[in-house]
N, C-alpha and C positions, 0 to 999 in steps of 0.2 A: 482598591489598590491604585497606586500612579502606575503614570504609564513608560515605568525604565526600560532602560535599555538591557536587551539580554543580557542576563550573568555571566554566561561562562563565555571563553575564549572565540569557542567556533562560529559565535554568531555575533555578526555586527549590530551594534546600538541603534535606534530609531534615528531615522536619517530626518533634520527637518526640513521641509522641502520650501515654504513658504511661511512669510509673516504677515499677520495683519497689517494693516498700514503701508503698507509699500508692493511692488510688484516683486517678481517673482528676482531680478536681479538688485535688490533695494534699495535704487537711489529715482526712485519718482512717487510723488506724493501718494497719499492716503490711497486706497482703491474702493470702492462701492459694489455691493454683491451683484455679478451681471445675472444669478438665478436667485429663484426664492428662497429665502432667508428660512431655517428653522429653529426650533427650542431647544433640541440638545447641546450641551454644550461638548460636552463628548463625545463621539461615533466610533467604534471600535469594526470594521471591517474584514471578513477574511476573504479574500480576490482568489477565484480557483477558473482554472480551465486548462483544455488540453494545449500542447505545442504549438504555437503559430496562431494563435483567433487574438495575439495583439494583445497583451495583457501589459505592457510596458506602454505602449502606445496612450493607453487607455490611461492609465498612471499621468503620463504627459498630462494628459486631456485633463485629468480631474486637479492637478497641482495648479493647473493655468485658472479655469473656470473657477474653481474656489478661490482662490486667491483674487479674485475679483479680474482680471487679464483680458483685456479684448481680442477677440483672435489675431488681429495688426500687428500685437506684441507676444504674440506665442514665444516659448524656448525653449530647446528641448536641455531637462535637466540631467548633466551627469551622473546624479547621485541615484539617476533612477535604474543605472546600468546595471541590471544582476544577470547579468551572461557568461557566459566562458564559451572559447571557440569550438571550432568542430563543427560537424553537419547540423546544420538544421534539421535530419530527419529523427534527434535524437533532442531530447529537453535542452535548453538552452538556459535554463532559471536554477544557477546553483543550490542555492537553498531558499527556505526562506528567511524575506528582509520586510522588516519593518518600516516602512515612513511616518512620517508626520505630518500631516498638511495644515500650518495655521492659515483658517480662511479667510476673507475680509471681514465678515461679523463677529469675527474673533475668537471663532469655535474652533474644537481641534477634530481630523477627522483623521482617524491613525489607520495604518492600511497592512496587515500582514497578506505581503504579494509572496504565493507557495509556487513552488515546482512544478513545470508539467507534469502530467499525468502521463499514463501509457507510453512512456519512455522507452524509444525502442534500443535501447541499451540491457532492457530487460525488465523482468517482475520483482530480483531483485533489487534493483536501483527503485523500483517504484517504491517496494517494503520500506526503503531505507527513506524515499521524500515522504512516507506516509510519518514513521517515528518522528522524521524533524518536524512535520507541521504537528502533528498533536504533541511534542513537548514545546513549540514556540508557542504556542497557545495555552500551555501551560502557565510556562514562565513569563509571559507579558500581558495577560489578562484575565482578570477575574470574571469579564462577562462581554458578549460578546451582542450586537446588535443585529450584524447582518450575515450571511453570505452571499456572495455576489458571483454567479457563474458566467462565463463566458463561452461563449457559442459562435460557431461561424454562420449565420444565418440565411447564406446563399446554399448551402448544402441542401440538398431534396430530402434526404434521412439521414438519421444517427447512423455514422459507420460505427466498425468496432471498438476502435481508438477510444471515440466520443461515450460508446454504450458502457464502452467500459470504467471510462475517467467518471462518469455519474451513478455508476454502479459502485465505485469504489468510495466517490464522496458519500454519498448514503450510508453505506457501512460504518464509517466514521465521524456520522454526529449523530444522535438521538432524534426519536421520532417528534421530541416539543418544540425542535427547533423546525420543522415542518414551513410554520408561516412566515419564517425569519430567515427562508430564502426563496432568491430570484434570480430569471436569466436578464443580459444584456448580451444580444445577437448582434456581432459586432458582420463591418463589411457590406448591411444592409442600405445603399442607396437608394432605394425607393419601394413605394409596397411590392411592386413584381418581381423587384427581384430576392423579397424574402420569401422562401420555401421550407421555412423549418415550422415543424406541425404540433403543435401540441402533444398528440398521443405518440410523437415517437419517443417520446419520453418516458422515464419509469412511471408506473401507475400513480405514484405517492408523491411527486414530482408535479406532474400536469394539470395540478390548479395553482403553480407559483403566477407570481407575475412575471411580466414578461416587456423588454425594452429593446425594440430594435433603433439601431445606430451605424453611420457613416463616420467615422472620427475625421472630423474638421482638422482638428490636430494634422495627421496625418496628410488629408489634401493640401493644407496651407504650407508644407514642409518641402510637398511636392510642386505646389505654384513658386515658390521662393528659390528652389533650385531651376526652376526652367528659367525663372528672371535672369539666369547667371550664367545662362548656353550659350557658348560661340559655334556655331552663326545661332541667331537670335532664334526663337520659337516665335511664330506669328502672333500678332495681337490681336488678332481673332483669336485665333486657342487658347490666349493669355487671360481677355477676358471671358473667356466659354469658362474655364479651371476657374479664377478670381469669385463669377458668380455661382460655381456649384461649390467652391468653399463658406462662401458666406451664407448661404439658402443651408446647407449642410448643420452650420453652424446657429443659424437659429433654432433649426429644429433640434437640433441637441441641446441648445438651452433649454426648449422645453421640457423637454426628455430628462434630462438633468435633475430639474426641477420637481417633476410628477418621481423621479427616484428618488430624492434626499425627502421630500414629504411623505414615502411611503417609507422610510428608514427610521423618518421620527416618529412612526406611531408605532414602530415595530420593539414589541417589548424586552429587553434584555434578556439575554441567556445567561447561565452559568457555564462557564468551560468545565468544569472538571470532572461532569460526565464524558465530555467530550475525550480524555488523557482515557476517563475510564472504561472505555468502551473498546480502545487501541489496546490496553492491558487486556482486556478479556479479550480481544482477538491473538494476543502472543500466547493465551493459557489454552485456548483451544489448539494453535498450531504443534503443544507441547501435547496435548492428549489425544491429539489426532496422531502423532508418533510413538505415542505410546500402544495404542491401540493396533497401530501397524507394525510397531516390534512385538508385541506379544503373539500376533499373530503370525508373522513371522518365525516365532522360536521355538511356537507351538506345533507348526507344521514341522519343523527342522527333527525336533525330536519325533516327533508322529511316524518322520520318513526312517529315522534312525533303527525304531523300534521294528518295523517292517522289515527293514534290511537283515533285523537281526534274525527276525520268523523265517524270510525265507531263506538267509544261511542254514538254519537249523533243518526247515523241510527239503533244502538239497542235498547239503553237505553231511548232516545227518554227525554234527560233532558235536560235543557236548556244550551246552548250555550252563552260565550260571546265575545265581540270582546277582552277584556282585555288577554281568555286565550291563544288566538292567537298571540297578539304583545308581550307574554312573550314569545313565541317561538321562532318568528321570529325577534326578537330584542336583543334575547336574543347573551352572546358574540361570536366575530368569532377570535381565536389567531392564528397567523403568525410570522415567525420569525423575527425580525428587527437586521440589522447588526451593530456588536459593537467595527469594527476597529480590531486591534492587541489585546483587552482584550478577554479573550477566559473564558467560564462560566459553569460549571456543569448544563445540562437539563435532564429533564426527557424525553421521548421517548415511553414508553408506552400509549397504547392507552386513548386516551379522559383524557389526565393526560399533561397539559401543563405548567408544575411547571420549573422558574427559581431555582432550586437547591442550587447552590453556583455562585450566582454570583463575578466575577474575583474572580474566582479560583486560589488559591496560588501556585497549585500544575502544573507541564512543564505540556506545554498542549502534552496532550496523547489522543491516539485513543485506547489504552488499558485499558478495565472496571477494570480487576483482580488489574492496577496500580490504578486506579483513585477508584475503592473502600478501595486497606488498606490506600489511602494516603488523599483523601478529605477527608476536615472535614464536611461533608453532611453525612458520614455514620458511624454507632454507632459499638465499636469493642464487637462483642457478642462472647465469647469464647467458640469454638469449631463451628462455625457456620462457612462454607465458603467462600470468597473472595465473590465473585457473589450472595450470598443472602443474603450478609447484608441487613439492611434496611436503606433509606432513613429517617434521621431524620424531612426534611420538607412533603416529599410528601407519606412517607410511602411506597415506592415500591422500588421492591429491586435494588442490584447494576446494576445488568445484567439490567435494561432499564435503563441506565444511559451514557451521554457521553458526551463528552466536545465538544463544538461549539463556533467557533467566533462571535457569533448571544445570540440575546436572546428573548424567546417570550412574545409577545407584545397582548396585550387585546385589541379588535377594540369592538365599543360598537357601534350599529347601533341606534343613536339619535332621527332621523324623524320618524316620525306616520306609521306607514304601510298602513295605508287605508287614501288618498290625499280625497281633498274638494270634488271630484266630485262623489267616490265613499262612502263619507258619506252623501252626499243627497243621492243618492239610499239607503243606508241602513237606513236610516230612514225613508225612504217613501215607507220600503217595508212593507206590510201588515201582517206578521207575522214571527214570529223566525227562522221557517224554510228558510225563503226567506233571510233574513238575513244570518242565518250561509252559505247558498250557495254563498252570494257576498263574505262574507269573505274566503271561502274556496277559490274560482275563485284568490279574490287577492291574497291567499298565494300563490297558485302555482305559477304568477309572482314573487313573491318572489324569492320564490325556484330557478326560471329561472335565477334570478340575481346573485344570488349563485354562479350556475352553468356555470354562464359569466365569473365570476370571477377565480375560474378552469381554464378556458380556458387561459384565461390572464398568472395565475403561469406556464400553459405549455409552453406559448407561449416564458417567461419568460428565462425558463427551456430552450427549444427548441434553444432559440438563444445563449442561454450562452455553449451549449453541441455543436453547431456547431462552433462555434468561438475554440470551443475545438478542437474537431474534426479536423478545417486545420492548425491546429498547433502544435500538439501531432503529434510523428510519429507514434501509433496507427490509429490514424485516425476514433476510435471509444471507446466514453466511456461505451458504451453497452457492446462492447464485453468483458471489463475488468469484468464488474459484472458475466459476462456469462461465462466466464473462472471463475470466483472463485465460481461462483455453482456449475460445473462441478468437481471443486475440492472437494469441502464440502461434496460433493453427496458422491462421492468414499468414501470418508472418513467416512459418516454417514452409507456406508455400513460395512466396517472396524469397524468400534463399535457394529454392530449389530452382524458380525459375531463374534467377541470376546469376545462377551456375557460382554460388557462393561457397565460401573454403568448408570440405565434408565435413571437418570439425565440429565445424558452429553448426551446420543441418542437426549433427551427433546430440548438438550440446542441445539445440533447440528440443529435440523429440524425445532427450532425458527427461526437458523440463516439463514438459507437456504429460510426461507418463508420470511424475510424479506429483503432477495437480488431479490429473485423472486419479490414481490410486486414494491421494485425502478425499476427492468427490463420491467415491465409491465407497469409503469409512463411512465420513459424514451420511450418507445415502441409508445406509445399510444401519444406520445409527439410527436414523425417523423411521426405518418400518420397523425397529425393534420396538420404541415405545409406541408406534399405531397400532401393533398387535396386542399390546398388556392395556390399551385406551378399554 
């Protein structure tokens, strides 16, 4: 495949950033590679890391250096802009954007720069940059050469942020692409002050390679504005800055260098495990709900059936078979899969409402998107993103989310009580004796139920291992368990900042509802370790 620009509307075309033959602004002669030349003519790049380790910076750095650019003539390029305002302590990388870097040997090195990771906007907004990069990887590459993570390398250890944004990359590419990624530890000035360790890494992780760097970019940006202070900055300092740019910048050439030679021996991937490994993580999130509603409506009637015994053993009034088969007959919903049409559901408990079915709106795993943009929710002014209300089911945004599935109403048709046990109940001598066979047959009811549970685990179970030796994670557990681990810190951060009790609310909703899928999924592996 060539290398177009995205299809559809919501994503911008390959931006090209440089030409051969000319500098990066192209009106000065030919350029000459200032790092070692290699034989692909292609590079296909995907650039990941958490918020802030400089992944734009870094962009600068490689459109300058490939393009043959002496650091003298650095610039920093507009087109590299993929920000939107707001705090920095929340992702700053809209979505992802494609570049193109034609370098001075005339090769092309194309770069899909993704989203932060661990977006403290939330898990959903994460879900949602996780969709855009495995469909932009879809849609603009058939194969992919590298990934390229970036790391703060002055850090002593992986906080959670970090444990989590590598816990979540892993999930989302297969275990062959293993040798076709590495870090580059940005912020590193000199060997003492990198402290980032090998094994704080995931175990599957900890024989990539590994490139620490100072982006010269970055200090030349910072010598070139002190040239411009009134009153002046001393020329001592001036030159102290001038000579740790240029010292900087050689050894990045190196560095550079020992990276693009170990990019061209790195053997191409296929992408479209990669789309397929994000599909079987939305099919498990859809049987992991299934598996929680069945149990869920299993207990509902279980408690129904109880209430009913002990009316009967206080109240001592008559019983009949009819209030029984409205319990047990009564419906059980599951999710049924609807292909590529993806449909606003509801999510909150014992509330099985198809919402908007084919949903108009890109499917997103973000509510804050999917409440101001489906037309399922009603725009109440002054009222928040997440409490709007559901115009079908009446409940608000926040248990709402879009699924490729939609739920389906199973209505149990046959009698509850078979030929053999209505001759007993008629032949029994009085009501008491009756409501006891009935009671006796619910609980096989109940039993069946409870078979059927096991069935979604089992369901579950085989689709989370089929995961498992194909993700180079190698566990979808541990992705939920890294983002509790995040959530948690973070639900502590609100609490000490005396932040609105809402978001605490919203926070330790979300946290019970990742805990509750880790306890399915959990509860899912010692079912088949006991049948091993």
């Amino acid at each position: 495949m060539s290398q177009p620009g995205l299809s559809n509307s919501t994503n911008p075309p390959i931006v090209p950033i440089a030409s051969a033959g000319t500098n990066v602004s192209g009106d000065k002669p030919a350029r000459i590679m200032t790092i070692q030349s290699w034989a692909k003519r292609v590079m296909n790049i995907v650039l990941i890391g958490e918020t802030g380790v400089g992944k734009t910076a870094m962009l600068n750095l490689l459109a300058n250096v490939c393009a043959g650019v002496p650091m003298e003539e650095f610039e920093e390029k507009n087109e590299l802009n993929n920000e939107e305002g707001g705090s920095t302590a929340g992702s700053q990388t809209n979505k992802p954007r494609f570049y193109s870097i034609t370098s001075a040997n005339g090769h092309k090195v194309n770069i899909l720069d993704t989203p932060g990771l661990a977006d403290t906007r939330g898990i959903d907004k994460d879900k949602e940059h996780q969709a855009a990069i495995a469909e932009a990887i879809k849609t603009n590459f058939d194969v992919i050469d590298a990934v390229i993570i970036l790391a703060n390398g002055t850090l002593p250890r992986l906080g959670a942020a970090t444990e989590y944004t590598l816990t979540t990359i892993s999930g989302m590419f297969p275990n062959s692409i293993v040798d076709n990624i590495a870090f580059v530890l940005t912020m590193v000035s000199n060997p003492s002050s990198n402290n980032f360790t090998r094994t704080s890494l995931p175990k599957q992780l900890q024989n990539s390679r590994i490139w620490p760097v100072d982006n010269p970019f970055a200090q030349w940006l910072k010598y070139q504005k002190e040239l411009l202070k009134d009153p002046p900055t001393s020329e001592d300092d001036l030159q102290e800055m001038l000579g740790s740019a240029r010292r900087g910048y050689n050894k990045t050439l190196k560095m550079l260098s020992e990276l693009f030679q170990y990019l061209d021996k790195c053997r191409v991937q296929p992408t479209h495990s990669i789309f397929d490994l994000y599909i079987m993580s939305t099919d498990i999130e859809v049987r992991i709900s299934n598996v929680i509603a069945g149990m869920t409506q299993t207990e509902d009637k279980r408690m129904k059936l109880k209430k009913l015994q002990e009316d009967y053993q206080t109240l001592g009034h008559t019983m009949t078979r009819e209030k029984y088969e409205r319990i047990i007959t009564s419906p059980v919903y599951e999710h049924e899969d609807t292909g590529s049409e993806h449909n606003t559901l509801c999510v909150a408990g014992n509330c099985y409402k198809n919402c908007h079915p084919g949903c108009s709106v890109g499917f997103t795993m973000d509510r804050e998107t999917l409440a101001r943009m489906c037309a399922s929710f009603d725009e109440t002014p002054g009222v928040a993103l997440l409490k709007r209300r559901c115009k079908d089911c009446g409940h608000l945004a926040e248990d709402h989310q879009h699924y490729r599935s939609k739920w389906v109403k199973k209505v149990k048709t046959d009698k509850v009580i078979d030929q053999e046990v209505l001759l007993r109940y008629n032949a029994a001598k009085n009501e008491s004796d009756r409501v006891t066979i009935l009671m006796t047959e619910s609980q096989k009811e109940i039993k069946q139920f409870e078979e059927n549970i096991v069935g979604f685990e089992k369901e579950l179970t085989d689709l989370c291992e089929k995961y498992n030796k194909l993700s180079l994670s190698g566990s979808f557990i541990g992705y939920i368990s890294s983002a509790i681990s995040l959530l948690t810190i973070r639900q502590v951060t609100l609490v000490k900042d005396g932040s609105d009790p809402e978001a605490i609310d919203r926070m330790a909703k979300r946290i019970e509802r990742l805990e509750k899928k880790r306890k399915v999924l959990e509860e899912a592996e010692k079912q088949r370790g006991r049948k091993k």
